[in-house]
C-alpha positions as a printed Julia matrix, in Angstrom:
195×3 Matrix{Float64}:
  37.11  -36.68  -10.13
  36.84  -33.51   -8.1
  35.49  -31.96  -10.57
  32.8   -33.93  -11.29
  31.81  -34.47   -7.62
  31.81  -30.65   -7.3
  29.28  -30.5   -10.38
  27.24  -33.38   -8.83
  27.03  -31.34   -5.57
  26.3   -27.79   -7.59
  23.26  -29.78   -9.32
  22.01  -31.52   -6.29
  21.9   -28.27   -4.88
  20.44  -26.22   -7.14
  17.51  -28.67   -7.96
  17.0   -28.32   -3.74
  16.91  -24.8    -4.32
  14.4   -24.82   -7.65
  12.11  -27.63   -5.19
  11.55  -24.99   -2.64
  10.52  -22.11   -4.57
   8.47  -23.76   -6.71
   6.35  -25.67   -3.6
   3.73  -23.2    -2.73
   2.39  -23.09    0.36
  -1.14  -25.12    0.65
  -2.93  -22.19    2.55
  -2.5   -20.13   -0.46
  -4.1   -22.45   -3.01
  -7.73  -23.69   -3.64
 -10.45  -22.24   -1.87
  -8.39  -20.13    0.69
 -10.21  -16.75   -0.82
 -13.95  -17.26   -0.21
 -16.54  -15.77   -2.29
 -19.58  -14.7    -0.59
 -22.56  -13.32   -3.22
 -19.63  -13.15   -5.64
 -17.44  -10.77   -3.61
 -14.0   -11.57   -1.53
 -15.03  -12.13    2.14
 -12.78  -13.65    4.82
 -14.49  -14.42    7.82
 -14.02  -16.23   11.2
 -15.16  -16.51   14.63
 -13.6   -16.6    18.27
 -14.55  -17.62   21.52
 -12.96  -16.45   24.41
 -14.1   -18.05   27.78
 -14.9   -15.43   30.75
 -14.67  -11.94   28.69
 -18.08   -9.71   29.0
 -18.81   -8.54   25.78
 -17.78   -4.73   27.09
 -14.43   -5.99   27.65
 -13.97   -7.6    24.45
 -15.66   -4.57   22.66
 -13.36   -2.43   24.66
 -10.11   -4.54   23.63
 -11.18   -4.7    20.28
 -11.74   -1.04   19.55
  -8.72    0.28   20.92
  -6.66   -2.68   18.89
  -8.64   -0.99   15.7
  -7.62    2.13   16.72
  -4.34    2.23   17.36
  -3.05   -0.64   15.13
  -5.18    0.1    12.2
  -6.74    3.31   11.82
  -3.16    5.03   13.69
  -1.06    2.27   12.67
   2.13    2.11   11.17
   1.05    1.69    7.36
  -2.06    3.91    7.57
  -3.34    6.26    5.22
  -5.27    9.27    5.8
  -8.95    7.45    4.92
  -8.3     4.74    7.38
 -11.05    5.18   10.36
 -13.75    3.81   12.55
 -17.0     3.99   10.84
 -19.33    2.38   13.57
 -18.83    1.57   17.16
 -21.83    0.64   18.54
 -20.93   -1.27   22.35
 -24.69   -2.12   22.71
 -25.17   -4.21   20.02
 -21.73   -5.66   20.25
 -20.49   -4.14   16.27
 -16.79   -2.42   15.76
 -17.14   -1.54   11.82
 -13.41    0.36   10.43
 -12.93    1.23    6.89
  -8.94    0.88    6.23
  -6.85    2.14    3.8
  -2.89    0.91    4.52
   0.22    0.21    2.04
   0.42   -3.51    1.03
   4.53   -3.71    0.69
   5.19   -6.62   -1.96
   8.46   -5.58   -1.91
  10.76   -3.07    0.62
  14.14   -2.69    0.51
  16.75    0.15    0.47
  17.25    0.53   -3.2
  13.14   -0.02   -4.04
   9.5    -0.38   -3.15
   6.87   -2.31   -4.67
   3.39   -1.06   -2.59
  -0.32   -0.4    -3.03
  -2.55    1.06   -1.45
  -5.01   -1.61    0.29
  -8.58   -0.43    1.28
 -10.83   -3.04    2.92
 -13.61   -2.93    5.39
 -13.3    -5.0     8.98
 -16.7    -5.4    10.88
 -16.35   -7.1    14.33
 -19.38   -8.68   15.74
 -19.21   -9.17   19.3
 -21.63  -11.49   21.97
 -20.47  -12.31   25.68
 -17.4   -14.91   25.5
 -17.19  -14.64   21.84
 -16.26  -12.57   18.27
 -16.75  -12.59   14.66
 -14.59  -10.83   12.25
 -15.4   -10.23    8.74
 -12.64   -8.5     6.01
 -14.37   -7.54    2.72
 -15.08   -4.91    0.19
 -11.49   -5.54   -0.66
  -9.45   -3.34   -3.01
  -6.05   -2.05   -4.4
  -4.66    0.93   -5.95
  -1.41    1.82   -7.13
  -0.47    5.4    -6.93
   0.17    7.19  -10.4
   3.79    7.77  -10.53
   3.79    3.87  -10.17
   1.14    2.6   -12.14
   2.0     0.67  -15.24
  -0.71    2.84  -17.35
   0.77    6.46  -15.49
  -2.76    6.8   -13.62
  -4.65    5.32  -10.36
  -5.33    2.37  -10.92
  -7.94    0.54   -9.0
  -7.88   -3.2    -8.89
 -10.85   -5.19   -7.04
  -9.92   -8.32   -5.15
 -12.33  -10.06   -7.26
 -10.46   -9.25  -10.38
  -6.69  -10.28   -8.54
  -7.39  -12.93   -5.83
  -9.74  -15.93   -6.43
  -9.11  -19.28   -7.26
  -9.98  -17.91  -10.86
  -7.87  -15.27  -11.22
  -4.51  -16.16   -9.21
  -4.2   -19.87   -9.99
  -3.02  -21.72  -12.59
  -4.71  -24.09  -14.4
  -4.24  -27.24  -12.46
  -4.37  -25.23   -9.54
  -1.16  -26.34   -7.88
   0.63  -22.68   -8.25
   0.32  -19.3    -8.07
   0.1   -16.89  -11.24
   2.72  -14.29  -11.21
   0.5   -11.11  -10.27
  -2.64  -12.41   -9.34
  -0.57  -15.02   -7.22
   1.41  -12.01   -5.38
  -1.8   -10.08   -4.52
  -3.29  -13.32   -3.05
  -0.3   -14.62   -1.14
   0.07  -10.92    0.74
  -3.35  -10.03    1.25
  -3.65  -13.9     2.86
  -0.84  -13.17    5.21
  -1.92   -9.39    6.37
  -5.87  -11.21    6.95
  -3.98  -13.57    8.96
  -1.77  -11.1    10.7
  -4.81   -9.18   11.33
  -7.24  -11.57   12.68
  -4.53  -13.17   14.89
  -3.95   -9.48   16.51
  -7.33   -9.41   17.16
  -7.53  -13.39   19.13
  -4.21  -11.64   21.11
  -5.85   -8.63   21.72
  -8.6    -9.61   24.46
  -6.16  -12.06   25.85
């Protein structure tokens, strides 16, 4: 009798286990990539009652600068390409490591270039990520050489979905789910930036 309550319990919770990989999380599915003229663009907007747009240009650049261009993950291309405080535009071209995977023993990374333009307008912000691509270095790359992967070849609904749409494909899926999550991370640093 033990025994066979112990296997029930083993089954029940393995089966709770298999349920909560397999749910994927809905921001990751259908139509979270938008195409714009057939290229990967993420955009959004911000308002932020009683900021000048000086001060939010001013809070904005130096977030670019130091967290992107200087930041911890950033790669010797990474810089500002346009700062222009009298028409309101921050443009940075940024080339970080994506980390899929980071432990002690091994690291599964690419290198992740994309373009950020800010628009900016008294009490308000626009953000735009695009021009979005990945490279693996050669002593990492399954064919031995760079290898340079466009988001539009990795990340849409397309490309990283199954057929149904309700999950993920195994690479395609990976590159979507972590470029997702550092657009999010990035556009959320920005809102807490001219706070």
């Amino acid at each position: 009798m033990k025994k066979l309550l112990l296997c029930c319990l083993l089954a029940c919770m393995t089966q709770a286990v298999l349920a909560q990989r397999s749910a994927v999380d809905q921001r990751y599915l259908a139509g979270a990539v938008p195409l714009v003229n057939g290229f990967v663009q993420f955009d959004s907007t911000y308002t932020v009652a009683g900021k000048s747009r000086g001060e939010l240009y001013s809070a904005l650049k130096q977030y670019v600068q130091s967290a992107l261009v200087n930041g911890p993950e950033h790669l010797p291309q990474a810089r500002i390409t346009e700062a222009d405080s009298l028409n309101g535009v921050i443009a940075a071209s940024i080339e970080e490591y994506l980390y899929f995977k980071r432990t002690a023993w091994s690291t599964h990374r690419v290198r992740f270039y994309y373009q950020l333009v800010y628009q900016i307008t008294d009490g308000q912000f626009s953000v735009s990520m695009r021009r979005l691509h990945y490279m693996y270095d050669p002593e990492v790359s399954p064919v031995g050489q760079e290898a340079d992967y466009r988001a539009e070849q990795w990340i849409t609904d397309k490309e990283s979905l199954s057929s149904n749409g309700t999950k993920l494909t195994r690479v395609g899926g990976k590159f979507r789910r972590f470029t997702i999550d550092r657009k999010d991370e990035i556009f959320a640093a920005s809102m807490q930036a001219v706070k």
